[in-house]
BALOBA-1460 file (C-alpha; in Angstrom, 3 decimals):
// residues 349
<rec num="1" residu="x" x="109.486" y="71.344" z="129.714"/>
<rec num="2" residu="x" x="108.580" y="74.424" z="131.472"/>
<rec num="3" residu="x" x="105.318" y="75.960" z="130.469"/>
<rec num="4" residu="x" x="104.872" y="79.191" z="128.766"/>
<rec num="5" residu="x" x="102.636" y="82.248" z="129.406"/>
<rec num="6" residu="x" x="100.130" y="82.744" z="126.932"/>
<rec num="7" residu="x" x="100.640" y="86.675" z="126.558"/>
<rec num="8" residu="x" x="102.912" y="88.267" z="124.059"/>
<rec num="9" residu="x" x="106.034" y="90.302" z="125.701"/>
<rec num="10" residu="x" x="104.206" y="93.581" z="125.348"/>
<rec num="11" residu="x" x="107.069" y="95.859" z="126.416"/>
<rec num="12" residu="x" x="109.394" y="94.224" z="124.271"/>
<rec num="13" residu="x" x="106.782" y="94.642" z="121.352"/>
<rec num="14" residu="x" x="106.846" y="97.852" z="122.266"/>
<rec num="15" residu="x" x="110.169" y="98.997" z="122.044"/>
<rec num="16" residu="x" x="110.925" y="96.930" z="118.278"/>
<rec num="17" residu="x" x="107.836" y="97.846" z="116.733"/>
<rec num="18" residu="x" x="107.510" y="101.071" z="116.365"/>
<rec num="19" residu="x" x="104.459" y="102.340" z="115.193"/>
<rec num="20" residu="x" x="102.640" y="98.413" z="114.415"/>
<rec num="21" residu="x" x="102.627" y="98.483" z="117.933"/>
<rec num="22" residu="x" x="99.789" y="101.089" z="117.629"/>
<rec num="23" residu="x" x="98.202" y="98.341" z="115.115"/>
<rec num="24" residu="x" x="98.099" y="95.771" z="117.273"/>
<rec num="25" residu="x" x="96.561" y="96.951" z="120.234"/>
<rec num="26" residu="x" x="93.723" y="98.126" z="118.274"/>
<rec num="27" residu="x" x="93.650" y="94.737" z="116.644"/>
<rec num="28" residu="x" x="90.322" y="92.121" z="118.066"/>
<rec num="29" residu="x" x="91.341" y="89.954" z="120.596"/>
<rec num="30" residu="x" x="90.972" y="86.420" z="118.318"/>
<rec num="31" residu="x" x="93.652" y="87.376" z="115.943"/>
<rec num="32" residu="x" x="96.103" y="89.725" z="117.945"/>
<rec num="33" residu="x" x="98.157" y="86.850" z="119.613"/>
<rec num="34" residu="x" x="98.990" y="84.576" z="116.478"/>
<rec num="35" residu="x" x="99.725" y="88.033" z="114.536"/>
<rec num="36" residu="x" x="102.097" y="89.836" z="117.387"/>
<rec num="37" residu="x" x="104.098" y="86.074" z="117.419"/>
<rec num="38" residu="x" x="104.360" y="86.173" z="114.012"/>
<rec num="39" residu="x" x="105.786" y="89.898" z="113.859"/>
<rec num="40" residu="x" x="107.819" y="89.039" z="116.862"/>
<rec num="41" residu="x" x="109.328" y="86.431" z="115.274"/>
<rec num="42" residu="x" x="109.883" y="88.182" z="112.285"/>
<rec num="43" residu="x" x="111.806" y="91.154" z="113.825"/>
<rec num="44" residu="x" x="113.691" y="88.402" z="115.382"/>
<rec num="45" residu="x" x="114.695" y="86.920" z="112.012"/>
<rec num="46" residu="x" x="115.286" y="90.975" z="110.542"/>
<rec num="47" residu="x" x="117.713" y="91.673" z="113.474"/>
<rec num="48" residu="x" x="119.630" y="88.896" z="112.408"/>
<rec num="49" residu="x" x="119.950" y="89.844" z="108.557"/>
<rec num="50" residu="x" x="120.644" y="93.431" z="109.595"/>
<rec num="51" residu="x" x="123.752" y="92.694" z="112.526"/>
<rec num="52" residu="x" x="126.786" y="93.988" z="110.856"/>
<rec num="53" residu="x" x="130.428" y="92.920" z="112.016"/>
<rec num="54" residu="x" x="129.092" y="89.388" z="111.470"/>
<rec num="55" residu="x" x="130.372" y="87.301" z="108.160"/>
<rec num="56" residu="x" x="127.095" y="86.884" z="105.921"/>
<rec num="57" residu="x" x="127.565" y="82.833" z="106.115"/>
<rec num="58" residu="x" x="127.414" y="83.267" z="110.128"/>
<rec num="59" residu="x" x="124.085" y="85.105" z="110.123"/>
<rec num="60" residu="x" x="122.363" y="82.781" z="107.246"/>
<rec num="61" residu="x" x="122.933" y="80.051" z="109.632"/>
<rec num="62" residu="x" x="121.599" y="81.789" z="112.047"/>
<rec num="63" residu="x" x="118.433" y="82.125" z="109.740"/>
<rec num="64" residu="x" x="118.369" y="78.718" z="108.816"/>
<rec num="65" residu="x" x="119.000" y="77.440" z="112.414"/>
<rec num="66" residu="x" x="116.127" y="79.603" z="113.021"/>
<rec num="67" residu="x" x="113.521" y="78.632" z="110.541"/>
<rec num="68" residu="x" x="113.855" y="75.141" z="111.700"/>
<rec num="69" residu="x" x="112.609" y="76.176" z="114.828"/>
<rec num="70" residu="x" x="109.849" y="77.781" z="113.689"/>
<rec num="71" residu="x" x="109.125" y="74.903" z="111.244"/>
<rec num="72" residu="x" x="109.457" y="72.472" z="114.316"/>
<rec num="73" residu="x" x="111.995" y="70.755" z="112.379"/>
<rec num="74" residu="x" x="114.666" y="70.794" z="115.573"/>
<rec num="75" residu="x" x="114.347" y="71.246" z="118.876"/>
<rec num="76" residu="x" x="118.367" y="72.363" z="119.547"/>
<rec num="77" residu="x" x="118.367" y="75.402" z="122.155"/>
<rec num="78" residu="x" x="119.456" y="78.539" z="119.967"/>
<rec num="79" residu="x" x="122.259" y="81.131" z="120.901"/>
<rec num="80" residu="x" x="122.340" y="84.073" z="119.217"/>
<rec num="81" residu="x" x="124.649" y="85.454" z="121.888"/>
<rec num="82" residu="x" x="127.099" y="87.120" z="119.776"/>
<rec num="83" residu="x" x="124.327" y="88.561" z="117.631"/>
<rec num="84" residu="x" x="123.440" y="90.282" z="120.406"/>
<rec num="85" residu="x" x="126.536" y="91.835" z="121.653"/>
<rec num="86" residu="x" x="126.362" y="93.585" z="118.175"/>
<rec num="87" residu="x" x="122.990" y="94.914" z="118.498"/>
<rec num="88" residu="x" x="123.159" y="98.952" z="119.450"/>
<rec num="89" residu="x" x="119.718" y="98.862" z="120.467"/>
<rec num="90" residu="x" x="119.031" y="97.470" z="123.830"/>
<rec num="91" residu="x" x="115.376" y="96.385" z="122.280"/>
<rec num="92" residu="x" x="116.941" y="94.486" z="119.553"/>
<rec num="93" residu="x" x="119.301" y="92.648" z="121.947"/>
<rec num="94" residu="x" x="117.117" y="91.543" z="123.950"/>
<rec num="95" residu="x" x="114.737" y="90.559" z="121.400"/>
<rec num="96" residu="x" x="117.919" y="87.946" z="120.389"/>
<rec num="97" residu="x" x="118.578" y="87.025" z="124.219"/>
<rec num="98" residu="x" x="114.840" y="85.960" z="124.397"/>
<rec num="99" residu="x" x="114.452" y="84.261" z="121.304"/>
<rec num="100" residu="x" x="113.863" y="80.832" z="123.071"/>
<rec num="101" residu="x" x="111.083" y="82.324" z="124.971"/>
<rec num="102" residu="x" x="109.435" y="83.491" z="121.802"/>
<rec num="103" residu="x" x="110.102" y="80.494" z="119.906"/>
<rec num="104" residu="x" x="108.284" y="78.659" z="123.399"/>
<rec num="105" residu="x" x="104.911" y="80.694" z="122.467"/>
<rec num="106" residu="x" x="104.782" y="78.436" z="119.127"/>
<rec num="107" residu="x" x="102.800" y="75.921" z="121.631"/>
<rec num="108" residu="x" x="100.072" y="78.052" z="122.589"/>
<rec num="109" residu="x" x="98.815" y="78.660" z="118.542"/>
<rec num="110" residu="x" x="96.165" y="76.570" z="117.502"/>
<rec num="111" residu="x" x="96.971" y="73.914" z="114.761"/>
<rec num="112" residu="x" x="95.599" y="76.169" z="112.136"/>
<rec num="113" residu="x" x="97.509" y="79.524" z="113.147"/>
<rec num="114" residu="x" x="100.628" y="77.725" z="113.415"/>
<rec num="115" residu="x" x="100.652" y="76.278" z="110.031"/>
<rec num="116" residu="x" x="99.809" y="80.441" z="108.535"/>
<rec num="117" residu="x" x="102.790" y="81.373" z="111.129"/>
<rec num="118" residu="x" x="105.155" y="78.367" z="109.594"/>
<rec num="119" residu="x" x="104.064" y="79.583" z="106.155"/>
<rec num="120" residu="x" x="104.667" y="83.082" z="106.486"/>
<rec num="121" residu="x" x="107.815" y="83.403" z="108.410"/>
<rec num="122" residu="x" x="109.501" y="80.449" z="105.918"/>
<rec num="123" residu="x" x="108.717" y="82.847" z="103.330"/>
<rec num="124" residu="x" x="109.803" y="86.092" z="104.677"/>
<rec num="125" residu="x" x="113.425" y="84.094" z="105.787"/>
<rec num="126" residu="x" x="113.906" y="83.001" z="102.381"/>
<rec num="127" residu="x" x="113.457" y="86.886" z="101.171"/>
<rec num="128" residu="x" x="116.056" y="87.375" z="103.850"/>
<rec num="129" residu="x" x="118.580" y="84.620" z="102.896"/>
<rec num="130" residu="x" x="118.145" y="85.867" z="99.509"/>
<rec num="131" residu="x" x="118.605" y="89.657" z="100.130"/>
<rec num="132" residu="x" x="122.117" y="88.684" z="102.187"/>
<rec num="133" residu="x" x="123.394" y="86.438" z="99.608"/>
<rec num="134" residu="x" x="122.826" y="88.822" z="97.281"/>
<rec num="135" residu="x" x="124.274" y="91.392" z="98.865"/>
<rec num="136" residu="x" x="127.490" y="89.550" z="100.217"/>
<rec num="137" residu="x" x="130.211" y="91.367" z="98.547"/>
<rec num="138" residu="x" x="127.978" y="95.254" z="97.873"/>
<rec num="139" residu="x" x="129.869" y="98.190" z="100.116"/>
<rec num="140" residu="x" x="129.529" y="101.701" z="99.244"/>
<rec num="141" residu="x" x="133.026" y="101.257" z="96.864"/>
<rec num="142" residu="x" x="131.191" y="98.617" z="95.209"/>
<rec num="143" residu="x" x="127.535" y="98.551" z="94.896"/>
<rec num="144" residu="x" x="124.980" y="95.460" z="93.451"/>
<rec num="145" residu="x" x="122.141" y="96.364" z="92.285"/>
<rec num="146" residu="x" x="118.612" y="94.214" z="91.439"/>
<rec num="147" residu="x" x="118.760" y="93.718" z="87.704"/>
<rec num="148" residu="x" x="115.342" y="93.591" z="86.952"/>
<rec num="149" residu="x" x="111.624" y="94.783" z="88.221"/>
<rec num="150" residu="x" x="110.627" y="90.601" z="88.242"/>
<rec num="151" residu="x" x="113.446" y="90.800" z="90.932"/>
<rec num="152" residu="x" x="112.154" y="93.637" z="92.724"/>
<rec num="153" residu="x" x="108.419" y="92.187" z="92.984"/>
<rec num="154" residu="x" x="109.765" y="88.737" z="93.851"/>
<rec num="155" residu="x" x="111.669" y="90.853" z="96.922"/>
<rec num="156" residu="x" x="108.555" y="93.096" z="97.883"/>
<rec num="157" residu="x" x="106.380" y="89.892" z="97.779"/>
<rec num="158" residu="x" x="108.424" y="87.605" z="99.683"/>
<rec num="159" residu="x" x="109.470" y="89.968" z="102.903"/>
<rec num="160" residu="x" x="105.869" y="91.767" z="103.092"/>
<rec num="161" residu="x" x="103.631" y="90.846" z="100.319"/>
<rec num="162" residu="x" x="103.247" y="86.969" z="101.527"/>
<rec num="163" residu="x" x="102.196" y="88.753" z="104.648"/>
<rec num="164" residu="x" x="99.463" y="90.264" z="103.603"/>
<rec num="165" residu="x" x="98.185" y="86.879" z="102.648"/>
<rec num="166" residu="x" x="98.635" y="85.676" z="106.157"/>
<rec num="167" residu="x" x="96.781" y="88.521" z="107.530"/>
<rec num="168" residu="x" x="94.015" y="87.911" z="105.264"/>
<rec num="169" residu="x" x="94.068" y="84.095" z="105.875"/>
<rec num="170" residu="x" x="93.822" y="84.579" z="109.465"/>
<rec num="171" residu="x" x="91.054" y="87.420" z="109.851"/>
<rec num="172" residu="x" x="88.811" y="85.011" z="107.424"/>
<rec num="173" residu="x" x="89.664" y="82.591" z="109.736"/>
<rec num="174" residu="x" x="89.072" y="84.025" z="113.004"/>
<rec num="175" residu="x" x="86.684" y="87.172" z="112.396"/>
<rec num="176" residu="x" x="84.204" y="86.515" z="109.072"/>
<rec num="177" residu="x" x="84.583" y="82.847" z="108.512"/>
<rec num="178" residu="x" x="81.246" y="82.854" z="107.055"/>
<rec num="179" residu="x" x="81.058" y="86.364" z="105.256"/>
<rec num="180" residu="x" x="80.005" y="86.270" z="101.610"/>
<rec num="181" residu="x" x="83.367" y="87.978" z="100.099"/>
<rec num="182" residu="x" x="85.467" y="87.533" z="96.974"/>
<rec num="183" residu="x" x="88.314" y="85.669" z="98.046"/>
<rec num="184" residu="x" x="90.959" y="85.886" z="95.395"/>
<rec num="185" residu="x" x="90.151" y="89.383" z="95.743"/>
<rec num="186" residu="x" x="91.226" y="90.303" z="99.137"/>
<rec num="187" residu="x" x="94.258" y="87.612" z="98.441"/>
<rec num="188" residu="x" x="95.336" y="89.745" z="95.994"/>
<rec num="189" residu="x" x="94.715" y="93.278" z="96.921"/>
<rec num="190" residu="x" x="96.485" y="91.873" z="100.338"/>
<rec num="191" residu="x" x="99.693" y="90.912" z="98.605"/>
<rec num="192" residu="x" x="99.056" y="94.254" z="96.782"/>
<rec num="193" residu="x" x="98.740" y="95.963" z="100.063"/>
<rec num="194" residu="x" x="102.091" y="94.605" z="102.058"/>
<rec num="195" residu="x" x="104.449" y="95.579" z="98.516"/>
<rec num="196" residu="x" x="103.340" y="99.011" z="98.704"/>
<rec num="197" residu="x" x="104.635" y="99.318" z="102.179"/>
<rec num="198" residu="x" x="107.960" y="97.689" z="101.362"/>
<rec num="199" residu="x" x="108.308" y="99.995" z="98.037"/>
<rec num="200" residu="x" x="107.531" y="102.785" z="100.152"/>
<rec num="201" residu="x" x="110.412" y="101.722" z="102.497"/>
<rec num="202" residu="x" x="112.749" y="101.085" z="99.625"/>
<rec num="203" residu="x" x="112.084" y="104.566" z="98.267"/>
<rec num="204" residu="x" x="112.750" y="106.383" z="101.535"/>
<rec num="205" residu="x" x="115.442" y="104.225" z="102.175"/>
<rec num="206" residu="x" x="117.882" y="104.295" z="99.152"/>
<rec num="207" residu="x" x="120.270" y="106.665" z="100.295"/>
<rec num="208" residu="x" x="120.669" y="104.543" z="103.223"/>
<rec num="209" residu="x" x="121.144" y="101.153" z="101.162"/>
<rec num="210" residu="x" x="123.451" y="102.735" z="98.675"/>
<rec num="211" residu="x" x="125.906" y="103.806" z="101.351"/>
<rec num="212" residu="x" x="125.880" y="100.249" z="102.369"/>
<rec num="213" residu="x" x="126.441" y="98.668" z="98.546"/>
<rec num="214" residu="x" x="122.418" y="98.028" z="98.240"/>
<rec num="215" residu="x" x="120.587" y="99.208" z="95.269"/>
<rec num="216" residu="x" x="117.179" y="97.980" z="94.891"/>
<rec num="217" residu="x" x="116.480" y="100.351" z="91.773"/>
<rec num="218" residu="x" x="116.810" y="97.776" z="89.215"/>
<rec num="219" residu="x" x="119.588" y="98.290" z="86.413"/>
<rec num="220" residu="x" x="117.219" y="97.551" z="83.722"/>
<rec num="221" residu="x" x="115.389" y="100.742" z="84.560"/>
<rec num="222" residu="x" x="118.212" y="103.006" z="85.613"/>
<rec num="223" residu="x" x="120.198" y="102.278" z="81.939"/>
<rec num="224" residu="x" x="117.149" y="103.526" z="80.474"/>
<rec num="225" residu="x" x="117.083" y="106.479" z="82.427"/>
<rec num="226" residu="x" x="120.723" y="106.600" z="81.265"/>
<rec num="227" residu="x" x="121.913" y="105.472" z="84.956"/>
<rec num="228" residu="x" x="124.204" y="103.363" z="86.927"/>
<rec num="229" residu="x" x="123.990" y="102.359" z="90.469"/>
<rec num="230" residu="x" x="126.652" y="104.178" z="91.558"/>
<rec num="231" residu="x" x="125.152" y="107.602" z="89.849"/>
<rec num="232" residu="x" x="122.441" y="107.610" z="93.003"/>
<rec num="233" residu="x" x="125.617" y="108.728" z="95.109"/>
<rec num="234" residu="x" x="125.665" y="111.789" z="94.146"/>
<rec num="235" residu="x" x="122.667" y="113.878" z="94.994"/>
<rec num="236" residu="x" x="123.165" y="116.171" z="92.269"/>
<rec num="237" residu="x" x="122.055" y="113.675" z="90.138"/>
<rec num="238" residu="x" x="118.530" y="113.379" z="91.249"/>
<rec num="239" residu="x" x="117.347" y="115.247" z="88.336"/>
<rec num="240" residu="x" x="118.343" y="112.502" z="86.262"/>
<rec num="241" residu="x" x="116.742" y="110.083" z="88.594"/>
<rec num="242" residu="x" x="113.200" y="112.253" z="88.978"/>
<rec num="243" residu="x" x="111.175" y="110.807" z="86.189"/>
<rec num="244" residu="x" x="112.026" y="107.210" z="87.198"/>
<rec num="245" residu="x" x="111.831" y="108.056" z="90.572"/>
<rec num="246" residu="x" x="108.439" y="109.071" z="90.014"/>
<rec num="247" residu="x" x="106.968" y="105.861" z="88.192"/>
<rec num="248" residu="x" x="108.023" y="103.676" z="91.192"/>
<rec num="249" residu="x" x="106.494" y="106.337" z="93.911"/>
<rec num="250" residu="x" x="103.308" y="105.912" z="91.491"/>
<rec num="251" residu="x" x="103.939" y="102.075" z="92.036"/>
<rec num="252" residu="x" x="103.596" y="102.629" z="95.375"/>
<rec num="253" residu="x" x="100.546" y="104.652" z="95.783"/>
<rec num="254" residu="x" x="98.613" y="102.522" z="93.338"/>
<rec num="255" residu="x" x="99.424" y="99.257" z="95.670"/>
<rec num="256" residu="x" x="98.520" y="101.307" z="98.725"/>
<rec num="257" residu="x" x="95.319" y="102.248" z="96.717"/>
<rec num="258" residu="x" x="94.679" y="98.577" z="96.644"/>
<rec num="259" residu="x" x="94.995" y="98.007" z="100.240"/>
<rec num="260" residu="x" x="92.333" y="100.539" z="100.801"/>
<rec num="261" residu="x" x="90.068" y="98.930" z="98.533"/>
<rec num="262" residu="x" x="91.241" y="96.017" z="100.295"/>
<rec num="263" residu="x" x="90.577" y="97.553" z="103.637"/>
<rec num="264" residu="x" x="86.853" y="98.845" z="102.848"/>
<rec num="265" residu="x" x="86.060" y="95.108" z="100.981"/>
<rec num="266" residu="x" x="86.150" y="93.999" z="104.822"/>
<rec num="267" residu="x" x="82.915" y="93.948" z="106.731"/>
<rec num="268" residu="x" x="81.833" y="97.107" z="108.110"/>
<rec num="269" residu="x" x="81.131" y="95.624" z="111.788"/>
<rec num="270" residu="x" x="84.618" y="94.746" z="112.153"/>
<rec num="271" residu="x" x="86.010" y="98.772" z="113.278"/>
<rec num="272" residu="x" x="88.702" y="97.472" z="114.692"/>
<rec num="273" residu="x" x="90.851" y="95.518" z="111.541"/>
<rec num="274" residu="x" x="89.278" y="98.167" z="109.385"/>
<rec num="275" residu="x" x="91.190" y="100.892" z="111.631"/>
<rec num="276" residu="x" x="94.299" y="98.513" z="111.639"/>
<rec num="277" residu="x" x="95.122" y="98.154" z="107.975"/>
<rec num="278" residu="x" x="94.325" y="101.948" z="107.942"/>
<rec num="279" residu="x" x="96.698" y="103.327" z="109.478"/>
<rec num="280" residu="x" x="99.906" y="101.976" z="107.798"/>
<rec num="281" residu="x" x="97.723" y="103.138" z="104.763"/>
<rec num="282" residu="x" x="97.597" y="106.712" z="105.738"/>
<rec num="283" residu="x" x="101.378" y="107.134" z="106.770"/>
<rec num="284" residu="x" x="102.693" y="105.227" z="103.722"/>
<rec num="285" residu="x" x="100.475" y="107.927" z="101.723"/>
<rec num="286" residu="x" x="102.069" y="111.108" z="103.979"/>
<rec num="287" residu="x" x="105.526" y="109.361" z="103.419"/>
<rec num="288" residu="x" x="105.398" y="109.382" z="99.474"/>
<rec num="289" residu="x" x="103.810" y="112.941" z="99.779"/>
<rec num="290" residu="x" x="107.185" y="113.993" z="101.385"/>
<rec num="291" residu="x" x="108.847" y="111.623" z="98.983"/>
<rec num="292" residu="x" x="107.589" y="113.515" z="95.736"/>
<rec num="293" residu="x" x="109.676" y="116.709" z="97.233"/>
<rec num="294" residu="x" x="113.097" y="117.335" z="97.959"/>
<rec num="295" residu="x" x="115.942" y="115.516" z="96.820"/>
<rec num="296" residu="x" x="115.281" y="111.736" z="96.751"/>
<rec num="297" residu="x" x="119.507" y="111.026" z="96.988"/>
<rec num="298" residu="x" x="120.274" y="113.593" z="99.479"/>
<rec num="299" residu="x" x="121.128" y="110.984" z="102.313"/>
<rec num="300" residu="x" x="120.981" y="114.046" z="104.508"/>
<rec num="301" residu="x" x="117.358" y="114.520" z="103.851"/>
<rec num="302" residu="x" x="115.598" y="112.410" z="106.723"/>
<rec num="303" residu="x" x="112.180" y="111.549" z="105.897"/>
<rec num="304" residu="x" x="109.537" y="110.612" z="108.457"/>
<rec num="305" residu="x" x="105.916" y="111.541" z="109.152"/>
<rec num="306" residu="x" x="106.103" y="113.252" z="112.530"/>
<rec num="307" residu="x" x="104.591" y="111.741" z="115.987"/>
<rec num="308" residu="x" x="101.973" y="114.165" z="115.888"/>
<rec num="309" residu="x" x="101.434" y="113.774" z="112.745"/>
<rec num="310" residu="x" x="100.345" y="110.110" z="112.911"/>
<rec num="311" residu="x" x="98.344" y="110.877" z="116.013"/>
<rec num="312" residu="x" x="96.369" y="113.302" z="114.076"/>
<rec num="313" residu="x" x="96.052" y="110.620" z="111.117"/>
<rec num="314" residu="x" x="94.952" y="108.187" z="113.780"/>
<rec num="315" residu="x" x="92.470" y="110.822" z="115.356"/>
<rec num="316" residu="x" x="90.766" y="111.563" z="112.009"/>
<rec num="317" residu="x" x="90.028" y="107.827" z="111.027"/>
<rec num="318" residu="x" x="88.227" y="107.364" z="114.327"/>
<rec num="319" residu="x" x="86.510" y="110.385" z="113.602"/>
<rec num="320" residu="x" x="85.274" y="109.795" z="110.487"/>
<rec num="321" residu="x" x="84.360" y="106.066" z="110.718"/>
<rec num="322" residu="x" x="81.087" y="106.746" z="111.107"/>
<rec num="323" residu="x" x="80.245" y="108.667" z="108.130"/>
<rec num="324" residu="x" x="80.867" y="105.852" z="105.049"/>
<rec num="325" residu="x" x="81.638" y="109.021" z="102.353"/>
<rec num="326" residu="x" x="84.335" y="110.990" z="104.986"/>
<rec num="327" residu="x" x="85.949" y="107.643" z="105.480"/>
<rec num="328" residu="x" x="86.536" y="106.558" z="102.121"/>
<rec num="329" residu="x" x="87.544" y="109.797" z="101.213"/>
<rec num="330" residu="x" x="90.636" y="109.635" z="103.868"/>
<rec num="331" residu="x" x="92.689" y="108.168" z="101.131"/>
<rec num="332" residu="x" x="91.608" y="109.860" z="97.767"/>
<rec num="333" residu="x" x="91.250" y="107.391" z="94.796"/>
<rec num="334" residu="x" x="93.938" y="108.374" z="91.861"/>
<rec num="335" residu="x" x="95.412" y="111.806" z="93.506"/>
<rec num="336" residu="x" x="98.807" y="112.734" z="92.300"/>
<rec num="337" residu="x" x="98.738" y="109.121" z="89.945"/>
<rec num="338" residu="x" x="99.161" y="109.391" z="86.467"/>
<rec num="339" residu="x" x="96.115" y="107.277" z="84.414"/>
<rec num="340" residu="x" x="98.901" y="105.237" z="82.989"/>
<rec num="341" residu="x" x="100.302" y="104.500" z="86.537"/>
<rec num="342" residu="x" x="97.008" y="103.906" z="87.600"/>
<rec num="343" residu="x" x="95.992" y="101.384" z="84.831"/>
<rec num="344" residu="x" x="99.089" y="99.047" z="84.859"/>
<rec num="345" residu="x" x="99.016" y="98.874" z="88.536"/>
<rec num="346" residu="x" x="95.679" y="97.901" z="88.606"/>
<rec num="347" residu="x" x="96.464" y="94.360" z="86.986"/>
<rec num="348" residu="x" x="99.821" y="93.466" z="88.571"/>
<rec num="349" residu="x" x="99.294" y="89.889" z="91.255"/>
């Protein structure tokens, strides 16, 4: 067998990973290998779910051919060569064209990092599997919607949640193994932290999914709002949808409120993960600022926190680590929440 490099394929990071790319360099050295293969591997196992012109059953094989590779199950050489002929992104594929070669840096994780890698990236495939099975028959003639918020969690949890838990498992592991800090507590507020990010996606992205048959508002909530999926096509609408709307941009906040408690409950010393889980922190907060104006179904209404924008985010953390009060006050504790948002949040796993 031919031996593998021991170095992530930065450029190709690079181009797929938009701004965690930024995260990882700043991550420390002990943790930033088995957390770039993870991510790698995940974006490998995303540009899969996402190929269109493919029949769904072709690309859950793909998954499922995948995730026995990653669970070391099989060793059978993958080909995920007419996946990538449907890619329109170079970056993405390549990232299928080189999947062997990522699947080779499996060997250089230590026994412990590969079983949090296994764990992880079996759960965020099975969010996958789930998501395209769901999905199988949605267009934009005939759209399938969640049915319930248990259904929405499960989703948040399973394709970003269950990664904060990896991150936390493997920064206890590799950076404060001996630290004197309430477990369940940064297990939880992790979890808390990676569904806030994927909620803020969802929000930002619904005019997107519903042109493509995917509503991840669930049914439960829009009949109460007195709503059906296929009301969110029509931007005019949105006044219907504002209340509702709100509640789950409230969700989000309150979840990226708990990744910054999460993010200050780590040890001061360590600037460099604090900075990390920052960042994502501060954009997902800039991103539901934008999200509270404008119209949340106009699918001509592209929202994105500018380049210079996250610079300047970036900038000011630096700037302000130093000073404890300046830096906690980066991300203000209940702005723009409601008390009720605020206190159910607060108890939801």
């Amino acid at each position: 067998m031919a031996r593998t490099s021991n170095k992530l394929p930065a450029d190709l990071l690079k181009s797929v990973s938009r701004s965690f790319y930024l995260t990882l360099r700043v991550l420390p050295t002990k943790i930033r290998f088995p957390i770039g293969l993870a991510y790698l591997l995940a974006r490998i196992t995303d540009t899969i779910a996402d190929t269109g012109l493919i029949p769904v059953e072709k690309k859950l094989q793909a998954l499922q051919a995948l995730r026995e590779r990653i669970l070391g199950l099989t060793e059978a050489p993958l080909d995920f060569g007419e996946l990538a002929l449907q890619q329109a992104a170079p970056a993405e594929r390549e990232l299928l064209e080189k999947c062997e070669a990522s699947l080779a840096l499996l060997q250089k994780l230590t026994p412990a990092d590969l079983h949090l890698v296994r764990n992880v990236l079996s759960m965020i495939t099975s969010g996958q599997e789930l998501d395209l099975q769901r999905f199988t028959r949605a267009s934009r003639e005939r759209i399938v919607a969640l049915s319930t918020d248990r259904e929405l969690d499960d989703y948040t949890y399973r394709v970003a949640g269950c990664v904060g838990e990896f991150w936390t498992k493997i920064c206890r592991l590799h950076l404060f193994p001996r630290a004197v800090l309430d477990d369940t507590f940064l297990l939880e507020s992790g979890v808390r932290f990676g569904k806030g990010l994927q909620l803020v996606n969802i929000l930002r992205d619904l005019p997107a999914d519903l042109r493509h048959g995917r509503c991840y508002l669930p049914t439960e909530s829009l009949s109460v709002a007195g709503l059906k999926p296929e009301d969110l096509l029509q931007p005019a609408n949105e006044p219907r949808l504002r209340r509702l709307y709100g509640t789950y941009l409230d969700r989000a906040q309150a979840h990226l409120l708990a990744g910054w408690a999460y993010t200050n409950a780590i040890p001061q010393w360590n600037v460099r993960l604090r900075l990390a889980c920052s960042w994502p922190i501060l954009i997902g907060m800039e991103t539901l600022k934008l999200l509270r104006s404008g119209n949340a179904l106009d699918p001509q209404q592209h929202i994105k926190v500018s380049r210079r924008q996250v610079r300047l985010l970036m900038l000011r953390s630096v700037l302000m680590y130093p000073w404890g009060k300046a830096w906690r006050n980066l991300v203000p504790s209940t702005a723009g929440l409601s008390g009720k948002a605020v206190a159910s949040e607060a108890v939801l796993p």
